[in-house]
Structures are given as C-alpha cells and as structure tokens.
C-alpha positions in Angstrom: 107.8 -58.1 131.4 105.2 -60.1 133.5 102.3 -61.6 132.4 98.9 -62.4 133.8 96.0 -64.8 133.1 92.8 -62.9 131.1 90.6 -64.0 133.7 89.8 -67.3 134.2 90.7 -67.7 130.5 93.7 -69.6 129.0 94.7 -66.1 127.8 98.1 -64.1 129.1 98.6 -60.4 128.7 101.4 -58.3 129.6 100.9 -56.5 133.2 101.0 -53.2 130.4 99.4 -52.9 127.5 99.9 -50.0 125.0 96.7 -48.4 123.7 96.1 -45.9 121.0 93.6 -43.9 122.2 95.7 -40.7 122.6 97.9 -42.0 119.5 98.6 -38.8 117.7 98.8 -39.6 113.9 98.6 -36.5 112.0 101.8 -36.4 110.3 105.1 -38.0 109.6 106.7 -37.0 112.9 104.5 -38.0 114.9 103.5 -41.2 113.6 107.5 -42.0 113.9 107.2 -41.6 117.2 104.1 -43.7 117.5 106.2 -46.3 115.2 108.9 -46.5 117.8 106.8 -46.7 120.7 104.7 -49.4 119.5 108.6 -50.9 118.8 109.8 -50.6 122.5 106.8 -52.2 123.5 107.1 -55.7 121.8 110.8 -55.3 122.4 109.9 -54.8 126.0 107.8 -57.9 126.1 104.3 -56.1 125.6 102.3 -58.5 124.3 98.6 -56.6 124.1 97.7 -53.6 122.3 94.3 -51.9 122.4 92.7 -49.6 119.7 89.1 -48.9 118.9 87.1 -48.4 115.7 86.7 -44.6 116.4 90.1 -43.7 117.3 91.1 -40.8 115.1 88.6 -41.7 113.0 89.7 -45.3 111.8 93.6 -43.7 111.0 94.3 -45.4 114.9 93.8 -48.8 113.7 95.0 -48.4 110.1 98.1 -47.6 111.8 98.7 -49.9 114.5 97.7 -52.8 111.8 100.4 -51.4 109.9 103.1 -51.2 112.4 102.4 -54.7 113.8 103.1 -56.0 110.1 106.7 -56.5 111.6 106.1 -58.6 114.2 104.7 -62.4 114.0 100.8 -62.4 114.8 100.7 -65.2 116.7 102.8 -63.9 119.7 100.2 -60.9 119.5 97.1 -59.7 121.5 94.7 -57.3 119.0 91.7 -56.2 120.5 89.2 -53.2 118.9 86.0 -52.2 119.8 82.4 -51.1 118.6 79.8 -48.7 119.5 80.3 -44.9 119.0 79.3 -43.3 115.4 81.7 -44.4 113.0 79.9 -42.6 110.1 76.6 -40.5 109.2 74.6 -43.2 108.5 71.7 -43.8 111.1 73.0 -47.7 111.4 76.7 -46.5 112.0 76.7 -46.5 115.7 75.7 -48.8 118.8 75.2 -52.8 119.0 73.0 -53.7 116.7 73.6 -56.9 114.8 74.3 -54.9 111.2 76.5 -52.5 113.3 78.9 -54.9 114.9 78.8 -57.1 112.0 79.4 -54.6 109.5 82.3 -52.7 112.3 84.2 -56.0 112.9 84.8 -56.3 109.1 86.2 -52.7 108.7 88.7 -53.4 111.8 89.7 -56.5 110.1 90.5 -54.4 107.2 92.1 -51.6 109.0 94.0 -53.7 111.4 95.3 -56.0 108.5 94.8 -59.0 110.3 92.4 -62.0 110.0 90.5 -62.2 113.8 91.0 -60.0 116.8 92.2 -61.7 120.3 90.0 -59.2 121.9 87.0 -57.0 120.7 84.6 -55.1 123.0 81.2 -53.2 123.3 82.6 -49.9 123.9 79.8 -48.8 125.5 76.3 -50.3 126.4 73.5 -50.0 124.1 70.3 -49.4 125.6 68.1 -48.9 122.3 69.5 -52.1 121.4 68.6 -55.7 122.6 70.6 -57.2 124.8 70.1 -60.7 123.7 70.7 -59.3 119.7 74.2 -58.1 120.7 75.4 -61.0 122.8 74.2 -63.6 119.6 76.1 -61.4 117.6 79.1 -61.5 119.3 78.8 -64.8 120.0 78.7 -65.8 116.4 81.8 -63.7 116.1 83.6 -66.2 117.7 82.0 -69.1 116.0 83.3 -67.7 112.5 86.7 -67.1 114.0 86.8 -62.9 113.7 87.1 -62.6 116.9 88.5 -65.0 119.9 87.3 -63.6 123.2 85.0 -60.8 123.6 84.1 -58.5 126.2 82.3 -55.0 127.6 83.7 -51.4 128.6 82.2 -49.2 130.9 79.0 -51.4 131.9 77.3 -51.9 135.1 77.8 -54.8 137.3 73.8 -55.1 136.5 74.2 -54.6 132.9 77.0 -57.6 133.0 74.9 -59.8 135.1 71.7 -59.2 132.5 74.3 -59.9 129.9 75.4 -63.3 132.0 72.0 -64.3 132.3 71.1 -64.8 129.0 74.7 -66.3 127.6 73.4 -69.0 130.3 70.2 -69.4 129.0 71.3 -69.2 125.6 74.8 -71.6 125.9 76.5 -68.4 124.6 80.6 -67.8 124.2 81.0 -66.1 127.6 81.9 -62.8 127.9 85.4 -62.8 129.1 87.0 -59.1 129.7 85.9 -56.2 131.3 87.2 -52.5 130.3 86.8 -49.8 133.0 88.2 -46.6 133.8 90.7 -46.7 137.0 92.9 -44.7 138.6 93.5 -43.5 142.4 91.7 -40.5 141.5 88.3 -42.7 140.2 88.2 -46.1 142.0 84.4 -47.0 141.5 85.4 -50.4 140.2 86.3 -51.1 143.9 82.8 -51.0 144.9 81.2 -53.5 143.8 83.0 -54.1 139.7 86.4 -55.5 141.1 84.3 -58.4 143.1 81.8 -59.1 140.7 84.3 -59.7 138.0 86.8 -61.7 140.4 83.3 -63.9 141.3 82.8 -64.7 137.1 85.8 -64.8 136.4 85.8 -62.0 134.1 90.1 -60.6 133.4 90.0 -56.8 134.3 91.9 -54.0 132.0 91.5 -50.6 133.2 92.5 -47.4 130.6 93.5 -44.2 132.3 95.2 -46.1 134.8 97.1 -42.4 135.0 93.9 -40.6 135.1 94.9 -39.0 131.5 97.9 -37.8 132.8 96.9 -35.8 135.8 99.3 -38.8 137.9 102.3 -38.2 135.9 103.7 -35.4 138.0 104.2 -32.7 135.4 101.1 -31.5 136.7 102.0 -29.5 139.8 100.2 -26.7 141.9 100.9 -23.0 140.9 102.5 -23.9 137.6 100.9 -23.8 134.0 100.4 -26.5 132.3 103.4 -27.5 130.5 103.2 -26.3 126.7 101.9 -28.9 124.6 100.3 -31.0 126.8 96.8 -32.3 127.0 96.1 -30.0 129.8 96.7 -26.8 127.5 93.6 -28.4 125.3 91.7 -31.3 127.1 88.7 -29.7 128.9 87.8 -32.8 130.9 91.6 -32.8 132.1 91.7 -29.1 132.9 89.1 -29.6 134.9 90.5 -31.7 136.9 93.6 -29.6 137.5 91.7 -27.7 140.1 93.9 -27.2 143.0 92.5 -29.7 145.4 93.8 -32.7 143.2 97.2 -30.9 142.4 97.7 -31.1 146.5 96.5 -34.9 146.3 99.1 -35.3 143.6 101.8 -33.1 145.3 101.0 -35.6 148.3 101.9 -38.9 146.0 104.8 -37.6 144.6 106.2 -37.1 148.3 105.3 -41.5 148.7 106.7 -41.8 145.1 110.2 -40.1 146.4 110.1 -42.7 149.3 110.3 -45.5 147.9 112.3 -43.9 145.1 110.9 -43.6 142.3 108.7 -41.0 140.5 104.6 -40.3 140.7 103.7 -42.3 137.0 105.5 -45.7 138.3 104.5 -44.9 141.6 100.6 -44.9 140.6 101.0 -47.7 137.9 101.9 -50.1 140.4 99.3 -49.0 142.8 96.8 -49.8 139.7 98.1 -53.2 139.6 98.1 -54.4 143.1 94.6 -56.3 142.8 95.5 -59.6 141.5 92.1 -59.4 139.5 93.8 -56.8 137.7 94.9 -58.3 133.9 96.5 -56.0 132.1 96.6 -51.8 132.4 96.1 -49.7 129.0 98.7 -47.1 129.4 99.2 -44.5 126.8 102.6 -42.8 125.6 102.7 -40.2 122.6 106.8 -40.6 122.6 109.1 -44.0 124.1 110.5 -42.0 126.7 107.5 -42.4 128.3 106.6 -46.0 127.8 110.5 -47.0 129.1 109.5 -44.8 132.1 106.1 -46.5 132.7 107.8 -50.2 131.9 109.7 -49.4 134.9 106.0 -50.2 136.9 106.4 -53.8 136.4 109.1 -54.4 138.9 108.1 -51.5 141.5 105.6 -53.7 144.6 103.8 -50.5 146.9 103.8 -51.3 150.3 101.2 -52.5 152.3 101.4 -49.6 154.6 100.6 -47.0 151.8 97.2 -48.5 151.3 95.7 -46.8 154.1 97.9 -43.7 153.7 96.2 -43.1 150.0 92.6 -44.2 151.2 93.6 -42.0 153.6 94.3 -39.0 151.2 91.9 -39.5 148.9 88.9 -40.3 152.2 88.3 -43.6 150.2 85.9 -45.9 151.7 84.2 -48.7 150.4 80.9 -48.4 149.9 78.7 -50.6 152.3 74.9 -49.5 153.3 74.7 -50.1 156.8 71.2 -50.4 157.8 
C-alpha cells in the first residue's frame, strides 16, 4: 500500500479506502463477506475506512465498529458523516447544532470508538446557518469527538463562504473534501480540484468506479449480470444506455494495453492528480478489493490523457470572452 498526506494536514491515508456505502448487511452471509473484506483491507495496508450515519440505516456503522474491534485504533482512520434523515423527528436531519451534536454521539456509539479521524457534512444545509454548523464542528474538535472535519458534495462557493467565516471566527479548519469522481463525471476538474489544491483541502472522491458501470462486467448487448446493482439500481441502469457501454468497451481496449483489466485501469486514472488523498472504493466480496488493491502499483501513461479527454470530448471549462 501507499500512502498520501490528507491535504496539507499531518494526516496519511491509504491511496484506497474501503467504504460501506454499498456494504450489504442483511444476513449472516453476507456480513461474512463484508467481515473478510474489511479483513483484507487492513491486512493489505488500508488504513481509512468510510461509513455514514445513514448507511443501512445505522446497521453500516454498527458493523464496521464491530469488525474494527480486532484491529488496534490507533493505526486507524474512522470517518462518518451527518446530514440526511436519520429518524422521523423534524430535528433528525441536516446541520443544525442539535443535529450534529446529537448524530456525532450515536456514531460514537455505533462505531464503538471514542472520536472519529474524519467526520463530514454529507451534504450542505441551506435552511441552516452556515456559521451554526461550522461552530459546531468546530467544537467537535475541541472536545476531542472528532479530529479533522470536512464537507461532501459542496460548491467551491459554498467552501469558500465556509472558509470565510472559520477566518473570521479562528475556527478548526475544514480539512477534507468528499466529491463524486470518476472518468464518466469529472466536474471536480473544473474548478473543485484547484480550489482545494489552493487551501490545501486533502480530496477523497467515492464512486471513483462510477457505481460500477467501470468495472467491465457491464458490456454492450449483454444483460446485466444477475445480481448486480444494474438488475436493481435505477440511477445505474440509466447509465447503461449504450453510448457509455461503447465509452467503456473503448477503456477496456487501453486497459488490455497496458495489461491489465478496466476496474484497475480506471482506479489509477482516479489517482493520477497528486491532490488526490485517498479513493473510497466499494467491494461487497474480497475478490474484488484484491483486484482493485492491484491499482496502487498500475501508473497510466501520459499519452492516454488525451486519448480519454478525447473519448469522453472532455474539456476544461474556461469562458472565453
């Protein structure tokens, strides 16, 4: 495994961290195999794992808390986050102050562990203050719950309202941003990416695989393969329209190139940014996460830059006036 600085923080994370959003707990079997991919991971030198207080419902993070029991805490990187409804109530959702302060105990709880490394807003909260959330969060730190915090899914403005007042307030900073990336959705590129690079922000995309369309079983004229999240996941099927499954057929053809296979192929394209931290990759059995781990080693080309902007008619975006 290889590591990376969070940022400009004295934080390292593992190039791959293993998240549990698409962890599958509903019974015995499947949480074994959950169990012994969470397993290979530390074995494999994977240092970070993500969850959220939503995941399945809370059962996510009651479960990695339990499987990390084994391993020593301290050679660990935890991170949860808050924001979507975690119950009926009208105060079980968003950013408030009674929210986050009454989530980040819960997580404690589930996670069976005494701070987080990591904890983000999973989401921004517009009915909320912006200055309520960031004091919160803040304090979060001071108490010790939590040791760095940061956002997912915000907008470079959002972040630099967010910056403006930890400045004027002597807030902890924020230190970690969460987006989506993949070849298939690169708007971090735009203007995210540079912004974060220019703060100092650490950068850990999820869906680094674009939920699995990049993982080659995917392929044009075929069904989806029984079982998989394209046979259930509308926003997945609806990317398996055939216009991407010729973009992935495409990929697969540079994968076989430099030999290796579409998943590694794309993971190491995910990583080539040095402002890249960490990538949140997903795997609902440990044959997967062994073939993923493969990523770590595998440098893409310069030359295949321009062949996937090319592909995918990626520009970046620059107003000419």
């Amino acid at each position: 495994m290889k590591y990376r600085q969070l940022g400009k923080s004295g934080l390292r994370v593992s190039e791959l961290a293993l998240g549990s959003w698409l962890t599958d707990v509903s019974d015995a079997a499947k949480q074994d195999l959950a169990a012994q991919s969470i397993k290979l991971a530390y074995e494999s030198g994977i240092n970070y794992f993500d969850c959220a207080d939503v995941y399945s419902r809370g059962a996510a993070e009651r479960f990695l808390g339990k499987a990390l029991q084994q391993f020593p805490r301290k050679e660990l990187v935890v991170s949860s986050k808050v924001y979507f409804p975690s119950g009926k109530g009208v105060n079980d959702r968003g950013l408030s102050r009674k929210h986050i302060t009454e989530s980040i105990d819960q997580s404690l709880t589930n996670l069976q562990t005494d701070y987080l490394d990591l904890y983000f807003c999973h989401r921004f909260d517009p009915q909320t203050p912006l200055a309520e959330t960031l004091t919160t969060l803040s304090g979060l730190v001071d108490q010790g719950k939590i040791l760095y915090y940061g956002v997912s899914e915000w907008t470079p403005v959002q972040i630099l309202k967010a910056e403006l007042i930890i400045q004027e307030r002597g807030l902890h900073p924020i230190t970690v941003v969460q987006p989506e990336y993949n070849m298939f959705d690169r708007y971090i590129e735009h203007e995210l990416l540079d912004l974060c690079g220019e703060l100092g922000l650490g950068v850990v995309p999820f869906s680094p695989l674009a939920q699995g369309l990049l993982t080659g079983k995917y392929r044009q004229g075929q069904p989806a393969p029984a079982g998989s999240r394209g046979t259930f996941q509308p926003d997945l099927q609806a990317q398996l329209v055939p216009e991407n499954l010729a973009k992935v057929a495409e990929l697969a053809k540079m994968a076989a190139e430099l030999d290796t296979d579409l998943a590694t192929f794309a993971l190491a394209w995910d990583k080539r940014d040095a402002r890249i931290s960490s990538l949140i990759i997903g795997a609902s059995k440990p044959e997967q996460l062994q073939n993923n781990l493969k990523a770590v080693d595998l440098e893409i080309p310069t030359e295949y830059e321009a062949r996937i902007d090319k592909l995918f008619g990626f520009k970046k975006f620059f107003r000419e006036i």
